[in-house]
N, C-alpha and C positions, 0 to 999 in steps of 0.2 A: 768279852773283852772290855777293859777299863779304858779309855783315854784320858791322860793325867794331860794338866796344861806343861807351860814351860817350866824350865826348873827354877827361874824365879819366883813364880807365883806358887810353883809346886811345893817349895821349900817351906814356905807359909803355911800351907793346908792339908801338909803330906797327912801329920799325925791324926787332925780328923779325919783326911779322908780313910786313912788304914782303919780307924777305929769306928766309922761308919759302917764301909766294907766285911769291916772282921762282924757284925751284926747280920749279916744275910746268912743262913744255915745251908747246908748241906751241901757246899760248895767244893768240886773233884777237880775242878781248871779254870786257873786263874792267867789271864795275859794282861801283861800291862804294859802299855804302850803310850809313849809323850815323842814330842818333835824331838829333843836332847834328853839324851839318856840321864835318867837322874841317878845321883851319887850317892847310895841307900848307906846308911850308917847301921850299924849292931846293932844297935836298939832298937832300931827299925825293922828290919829283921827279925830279930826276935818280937818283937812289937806283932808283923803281920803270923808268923810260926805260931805265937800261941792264939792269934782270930782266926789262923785258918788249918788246925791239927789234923783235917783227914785230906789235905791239899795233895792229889798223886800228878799232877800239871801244873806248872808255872813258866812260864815265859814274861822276861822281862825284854823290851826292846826299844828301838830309837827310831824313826821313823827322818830320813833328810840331815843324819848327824854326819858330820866329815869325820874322818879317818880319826886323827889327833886328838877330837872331842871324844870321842868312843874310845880312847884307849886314857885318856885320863879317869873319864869317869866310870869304867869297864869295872867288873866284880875283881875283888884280889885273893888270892889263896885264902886268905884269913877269911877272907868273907865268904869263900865258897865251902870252909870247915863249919859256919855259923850255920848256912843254907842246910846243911846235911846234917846239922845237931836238931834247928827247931822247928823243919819239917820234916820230923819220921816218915811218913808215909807216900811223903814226894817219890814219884817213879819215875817223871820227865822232867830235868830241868834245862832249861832253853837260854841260854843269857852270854853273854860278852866275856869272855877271862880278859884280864892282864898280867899276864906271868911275868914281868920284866924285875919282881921283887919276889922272887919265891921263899917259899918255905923249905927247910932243908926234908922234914918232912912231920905228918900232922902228929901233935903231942898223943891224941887218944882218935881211936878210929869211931867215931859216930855212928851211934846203931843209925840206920840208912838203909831203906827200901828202895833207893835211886837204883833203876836199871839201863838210864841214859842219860849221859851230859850230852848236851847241844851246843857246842860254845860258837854258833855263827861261823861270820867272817873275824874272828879272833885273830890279831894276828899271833905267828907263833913264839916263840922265847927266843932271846939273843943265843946263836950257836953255843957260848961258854956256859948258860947256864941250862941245856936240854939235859940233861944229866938227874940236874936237878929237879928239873921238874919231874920226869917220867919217875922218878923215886918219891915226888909229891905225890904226884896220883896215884902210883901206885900204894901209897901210903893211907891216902884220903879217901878213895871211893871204894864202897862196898863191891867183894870179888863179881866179876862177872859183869860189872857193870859198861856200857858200852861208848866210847865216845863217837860224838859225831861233827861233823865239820861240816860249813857250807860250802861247796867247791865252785870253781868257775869263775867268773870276773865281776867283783863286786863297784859300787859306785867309786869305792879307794880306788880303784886301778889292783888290787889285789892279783900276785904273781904267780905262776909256776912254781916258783919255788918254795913261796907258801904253802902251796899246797904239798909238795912233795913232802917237806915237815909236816906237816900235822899228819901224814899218810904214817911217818916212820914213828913219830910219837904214837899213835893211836896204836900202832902194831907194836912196839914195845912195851909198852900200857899191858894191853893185853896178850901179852906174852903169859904174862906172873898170869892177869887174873884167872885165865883161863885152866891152870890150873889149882887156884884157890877154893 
């Protein structure tokens, strides 16, 4: 497990540090973890994809972030089509969605060994656009693949009802994959 500082200072020393990091061999799981979730850019991304090509674990998290902050700086579709192009070999990936901008659904399906998304305490999509999402994913993630959701009462105050979505997303989801 990494601890990155805050995202001020992390914003300064991201790219060393990716580029330090992407020098240690033979690395299968990686977690990264700061006080405030940082706001990882494509390049970035792509940046640690090709330092860490046989990565089959990645967990990105926050550690004390409030609700509001986790969902600004939360992963977005876009960035979760990037995760699944330049980590092939990613089997777990652990991190924060924010679907409130979805993609209608992904232009090319990404060769992807992912056999599990994690998305936390995510919160779920505005009711008008579940639609669209569950046509996102089932778009974007290699068949079979499993989604997971954190359940229970998170530091948000995180609801029933949340959860009850991501139960009916997740089983829609895997509706299609299951027989993909």
């Amino acid at each position: 497990m990494v601890s990155l500082p805050r995202p001020s200072v992390f914003a300064a020393v991201r790219s060393e540090a990716f580029a330090w990091l992407g020098r240690v061999q033979g690395v299968r799981a990686l977690a990264l973890t700061c006080t405030i979730l940082p706001k990882l850019e494509p390049q970035e991304i792509a940046q640690l994809g090709r330092s860490f090509g046989q990565l089959e674990r990645l967990t990105i998290s926050a550690k004390g972030t409030d609700a509001g902050m986790l969902e600004q700086q939360a992963v977005t579709p876009a960035l979760l089509l990037l995760f699944l192009r330049f980590f092939p070999s990613l089997k777990i990936l652990n991190i924060h969605l924010n679907l409130d901008s979805i993609l209608s659904e992904a232009q090319t399906k990404p060769a992807s060994s992912l056999k599990q998304l994690h998305v936390g305490y995510s919160y779920p999509p505005p009711a008008a656009q579940r639609d669209d999402v569950i046509r996102f994913l089932k778009s974007a993630l290699p068949p079979r693949t499993r989604i997971a959701h954190s359940w229970g009462v998170s530091e948000s105050g995180y609801s029933r009802e949340n959860r009850s979505t991501w139960e009916e997303i997740i089983r829609l989801v895997g509706e299609n994959s299951e027989s993909g």
